[in-house]
DSSP file (Angstrom, degrees, kcal/mol; ACC not computed):
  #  RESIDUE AA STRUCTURE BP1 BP2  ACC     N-H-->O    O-->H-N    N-H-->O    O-->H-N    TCO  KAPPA ALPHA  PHI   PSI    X-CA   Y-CA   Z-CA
    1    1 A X              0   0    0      0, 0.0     3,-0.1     0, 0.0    60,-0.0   0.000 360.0 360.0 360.0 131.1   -3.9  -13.6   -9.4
    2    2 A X        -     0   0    0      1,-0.1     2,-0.2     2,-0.1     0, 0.0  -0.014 360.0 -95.8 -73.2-162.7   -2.8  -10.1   -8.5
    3    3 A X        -     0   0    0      1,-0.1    -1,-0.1     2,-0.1     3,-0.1  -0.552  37.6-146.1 -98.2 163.6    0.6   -9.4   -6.7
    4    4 A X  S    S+     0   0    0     -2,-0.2    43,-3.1    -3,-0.1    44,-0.4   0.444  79.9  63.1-109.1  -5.1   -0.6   -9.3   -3.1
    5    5 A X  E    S-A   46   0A   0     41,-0.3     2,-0.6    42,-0.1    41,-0.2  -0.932  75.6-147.3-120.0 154.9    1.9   -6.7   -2.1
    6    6 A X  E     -A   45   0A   0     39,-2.5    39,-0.7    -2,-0.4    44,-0.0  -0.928  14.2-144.8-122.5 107.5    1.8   -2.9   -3.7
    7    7 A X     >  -     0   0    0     -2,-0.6     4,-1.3    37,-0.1     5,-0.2   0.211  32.0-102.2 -57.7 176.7    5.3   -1.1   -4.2
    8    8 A X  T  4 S+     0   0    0      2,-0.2     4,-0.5    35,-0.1    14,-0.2   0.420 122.9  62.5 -80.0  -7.8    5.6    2.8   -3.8
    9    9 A X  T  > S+     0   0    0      3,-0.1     4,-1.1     2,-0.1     5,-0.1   0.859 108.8  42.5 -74.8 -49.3    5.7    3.0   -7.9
   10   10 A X  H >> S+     0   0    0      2,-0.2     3,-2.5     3,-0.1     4,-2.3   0.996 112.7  51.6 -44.6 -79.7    2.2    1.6   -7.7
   11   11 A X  H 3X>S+     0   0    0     -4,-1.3     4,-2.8     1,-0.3     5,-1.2   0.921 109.3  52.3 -16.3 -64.9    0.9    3.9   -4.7
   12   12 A X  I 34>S+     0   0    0     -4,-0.5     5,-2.5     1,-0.3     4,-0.4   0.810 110.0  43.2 -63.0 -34.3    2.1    6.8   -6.5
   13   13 A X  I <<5S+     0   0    0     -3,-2.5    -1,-0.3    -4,-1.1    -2,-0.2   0.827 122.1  47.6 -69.5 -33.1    0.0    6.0  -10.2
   14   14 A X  I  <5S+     0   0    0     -4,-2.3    -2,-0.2     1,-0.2    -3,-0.1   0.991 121.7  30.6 -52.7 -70.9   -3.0    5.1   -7.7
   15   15 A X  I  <5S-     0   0    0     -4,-2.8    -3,-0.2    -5,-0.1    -1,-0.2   0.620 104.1-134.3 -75.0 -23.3   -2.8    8.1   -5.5
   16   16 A X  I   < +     0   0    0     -5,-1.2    -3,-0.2    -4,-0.4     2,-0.2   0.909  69.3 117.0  87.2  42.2   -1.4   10.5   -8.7
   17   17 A X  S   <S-     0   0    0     -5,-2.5     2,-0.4    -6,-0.3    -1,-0.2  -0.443  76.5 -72.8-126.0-159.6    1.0   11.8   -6.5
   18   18 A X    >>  -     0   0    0     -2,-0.2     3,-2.4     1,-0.1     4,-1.0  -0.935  38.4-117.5-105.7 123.7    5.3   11.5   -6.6
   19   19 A X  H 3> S+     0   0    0     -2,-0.4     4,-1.2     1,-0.3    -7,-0.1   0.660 120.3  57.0  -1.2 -63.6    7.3    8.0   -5.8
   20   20 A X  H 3> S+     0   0    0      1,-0.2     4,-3.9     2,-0.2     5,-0.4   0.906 110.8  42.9 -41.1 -50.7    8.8   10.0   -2.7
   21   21 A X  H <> S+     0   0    0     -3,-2.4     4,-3.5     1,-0.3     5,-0.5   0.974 105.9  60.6 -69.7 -51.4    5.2   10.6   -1.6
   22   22 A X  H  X S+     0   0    0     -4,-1.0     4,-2.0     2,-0.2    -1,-0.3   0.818 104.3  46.6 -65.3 -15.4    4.4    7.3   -2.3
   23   23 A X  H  X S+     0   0    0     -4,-1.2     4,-2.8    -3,-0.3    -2,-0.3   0.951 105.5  65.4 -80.7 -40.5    7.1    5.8    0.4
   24   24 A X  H  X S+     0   0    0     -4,-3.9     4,-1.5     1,-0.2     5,-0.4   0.945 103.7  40.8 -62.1 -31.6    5.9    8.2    2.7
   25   25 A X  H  X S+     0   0    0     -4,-3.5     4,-1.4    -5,-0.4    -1,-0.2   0.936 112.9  51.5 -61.7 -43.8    2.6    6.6    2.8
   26   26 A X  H  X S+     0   0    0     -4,-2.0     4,-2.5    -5,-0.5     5,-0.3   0.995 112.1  48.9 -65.5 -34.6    3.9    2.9    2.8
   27   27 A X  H  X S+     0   0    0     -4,-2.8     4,-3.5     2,-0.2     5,-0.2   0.991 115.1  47.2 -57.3 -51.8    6.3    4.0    5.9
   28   28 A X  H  X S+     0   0    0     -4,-1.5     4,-1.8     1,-0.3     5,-0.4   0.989 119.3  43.5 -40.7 -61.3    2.7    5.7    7.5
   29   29 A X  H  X S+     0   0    0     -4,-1.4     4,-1.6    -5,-0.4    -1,-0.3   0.881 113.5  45.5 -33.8 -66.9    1.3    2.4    6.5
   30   30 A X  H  X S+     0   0    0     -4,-2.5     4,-1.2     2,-0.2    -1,-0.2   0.823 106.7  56.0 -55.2 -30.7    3.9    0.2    7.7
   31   31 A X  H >X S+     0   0    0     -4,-3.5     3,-2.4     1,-0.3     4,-2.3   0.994 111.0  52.9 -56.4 -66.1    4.5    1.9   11.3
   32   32 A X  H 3X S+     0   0    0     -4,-1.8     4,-0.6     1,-0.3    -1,-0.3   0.771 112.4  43.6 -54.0 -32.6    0.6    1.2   11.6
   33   33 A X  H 3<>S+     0   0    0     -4,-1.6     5,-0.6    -5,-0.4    -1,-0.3   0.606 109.8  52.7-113.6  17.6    1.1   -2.2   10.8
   34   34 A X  H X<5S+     0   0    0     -3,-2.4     3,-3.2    -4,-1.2    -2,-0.2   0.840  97.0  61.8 -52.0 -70.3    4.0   -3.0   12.8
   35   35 A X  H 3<5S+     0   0    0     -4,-2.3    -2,-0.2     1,-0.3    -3,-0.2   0.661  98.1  63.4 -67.3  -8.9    2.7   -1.7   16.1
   36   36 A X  T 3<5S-     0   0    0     -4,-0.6    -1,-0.3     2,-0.1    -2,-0.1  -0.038 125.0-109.3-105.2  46.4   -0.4   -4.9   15.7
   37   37 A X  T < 5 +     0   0    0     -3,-3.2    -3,-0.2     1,-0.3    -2,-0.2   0.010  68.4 156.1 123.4 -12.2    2.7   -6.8   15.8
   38   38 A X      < -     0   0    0     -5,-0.6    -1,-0.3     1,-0.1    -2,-0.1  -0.236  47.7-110.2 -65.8 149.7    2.8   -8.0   11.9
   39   39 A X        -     0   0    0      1,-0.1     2,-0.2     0, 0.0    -1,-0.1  -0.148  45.9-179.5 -67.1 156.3    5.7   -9.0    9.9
   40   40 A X        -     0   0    0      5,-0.0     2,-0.3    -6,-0.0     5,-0.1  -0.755  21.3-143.6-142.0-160.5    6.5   -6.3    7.1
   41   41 A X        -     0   0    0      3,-0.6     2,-0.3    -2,-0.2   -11,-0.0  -0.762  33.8 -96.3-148.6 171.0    8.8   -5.8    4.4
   42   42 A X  S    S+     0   0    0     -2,-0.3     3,-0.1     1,-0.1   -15,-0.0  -0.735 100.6   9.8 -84.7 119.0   10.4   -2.5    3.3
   43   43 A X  S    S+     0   0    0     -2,-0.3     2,-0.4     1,-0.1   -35,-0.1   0.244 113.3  90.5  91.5 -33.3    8.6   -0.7    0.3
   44   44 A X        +     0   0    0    -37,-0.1    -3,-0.6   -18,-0.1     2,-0.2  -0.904  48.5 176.9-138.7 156.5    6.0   -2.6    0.4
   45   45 A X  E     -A    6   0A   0    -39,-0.7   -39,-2.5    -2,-0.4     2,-0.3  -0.832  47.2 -90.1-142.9 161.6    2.6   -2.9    2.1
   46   46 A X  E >>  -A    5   0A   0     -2,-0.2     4,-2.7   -41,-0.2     3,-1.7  -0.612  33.7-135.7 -83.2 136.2   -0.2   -5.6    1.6
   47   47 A X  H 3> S+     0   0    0    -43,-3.1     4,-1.7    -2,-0.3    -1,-0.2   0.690 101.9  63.1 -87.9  -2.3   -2.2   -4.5   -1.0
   48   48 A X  H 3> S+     0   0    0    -44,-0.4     4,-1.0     2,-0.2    -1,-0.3   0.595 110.3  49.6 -82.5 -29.0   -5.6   -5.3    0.7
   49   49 A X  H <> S+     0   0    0     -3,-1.7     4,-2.4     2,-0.2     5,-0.3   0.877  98.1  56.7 -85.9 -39.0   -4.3   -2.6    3.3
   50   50 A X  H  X S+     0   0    0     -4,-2.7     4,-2.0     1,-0.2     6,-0.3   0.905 108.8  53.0 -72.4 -23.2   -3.4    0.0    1.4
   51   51 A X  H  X>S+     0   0    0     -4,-1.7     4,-1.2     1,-0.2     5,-0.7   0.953 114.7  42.2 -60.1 -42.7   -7.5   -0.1   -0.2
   52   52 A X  H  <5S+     0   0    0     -4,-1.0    -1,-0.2     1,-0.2    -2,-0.2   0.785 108.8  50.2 -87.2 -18.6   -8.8    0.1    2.7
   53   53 A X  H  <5S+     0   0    0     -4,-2.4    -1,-0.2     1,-0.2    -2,-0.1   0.812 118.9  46.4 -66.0 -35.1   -6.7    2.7    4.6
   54   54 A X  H  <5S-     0   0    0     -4,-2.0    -2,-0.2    -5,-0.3    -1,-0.2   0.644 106.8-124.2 -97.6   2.0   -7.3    5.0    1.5
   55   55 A X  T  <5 +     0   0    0     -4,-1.2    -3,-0.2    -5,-0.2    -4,-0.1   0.578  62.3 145.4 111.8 -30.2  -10.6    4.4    1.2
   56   56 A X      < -     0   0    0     -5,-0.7     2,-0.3    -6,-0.3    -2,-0.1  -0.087  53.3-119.0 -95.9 162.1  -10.1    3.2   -2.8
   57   57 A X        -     0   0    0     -3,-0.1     2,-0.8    -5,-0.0    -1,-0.1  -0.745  27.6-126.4 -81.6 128.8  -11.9    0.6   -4.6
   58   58 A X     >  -     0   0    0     -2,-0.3     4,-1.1     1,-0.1   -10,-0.0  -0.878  25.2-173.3 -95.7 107.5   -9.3   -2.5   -5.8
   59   59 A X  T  4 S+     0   0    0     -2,-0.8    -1,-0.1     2,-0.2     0, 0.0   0.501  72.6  57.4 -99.4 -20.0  -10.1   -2.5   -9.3
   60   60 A X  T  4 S+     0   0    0      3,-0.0    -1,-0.2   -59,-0.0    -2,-0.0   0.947 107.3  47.3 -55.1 -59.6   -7.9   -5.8  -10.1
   61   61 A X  T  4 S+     0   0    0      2,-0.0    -2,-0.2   -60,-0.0     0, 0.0   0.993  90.0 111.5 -89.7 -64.4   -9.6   -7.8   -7.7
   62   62 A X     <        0   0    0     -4,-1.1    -3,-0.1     1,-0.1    -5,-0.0   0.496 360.0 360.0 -10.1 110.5  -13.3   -6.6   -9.1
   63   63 A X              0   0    0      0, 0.0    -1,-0.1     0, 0.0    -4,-0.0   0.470 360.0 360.0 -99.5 360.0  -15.3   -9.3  -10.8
């Protein structure tokens, strides 16, 4: 079973981008999933959100 939540170290290998960059995208992320009223955590975003917000294929979960 994969982890269900995906850290800004993750984000940031996905997306090929810098750590920093990747917490600014989980904050984007989180704000959006704050305001429809859901619980969050800091750092981290559900990983089932972050494929579909970018668009990305989840290449763990592929069978």
């Amino acid at each position: 079973m994969s982890k269900l939540m995906i850290n800004a170290e993750e984000v940031a290998e996905i997306m090929d981008c810098s750590v920093r960059d990747g917490y600014k995208l989980i904050k984007e992320m989180i704000d959006e999933i704050n305001v429809k009223g859901y619980i969050t955590r800091a750092g981290r975003v559900p990983r089932k959100y972050f494929y579909e917000r970018t668009g990305l294929e989840d290449q763990e979960g592929a069978s």
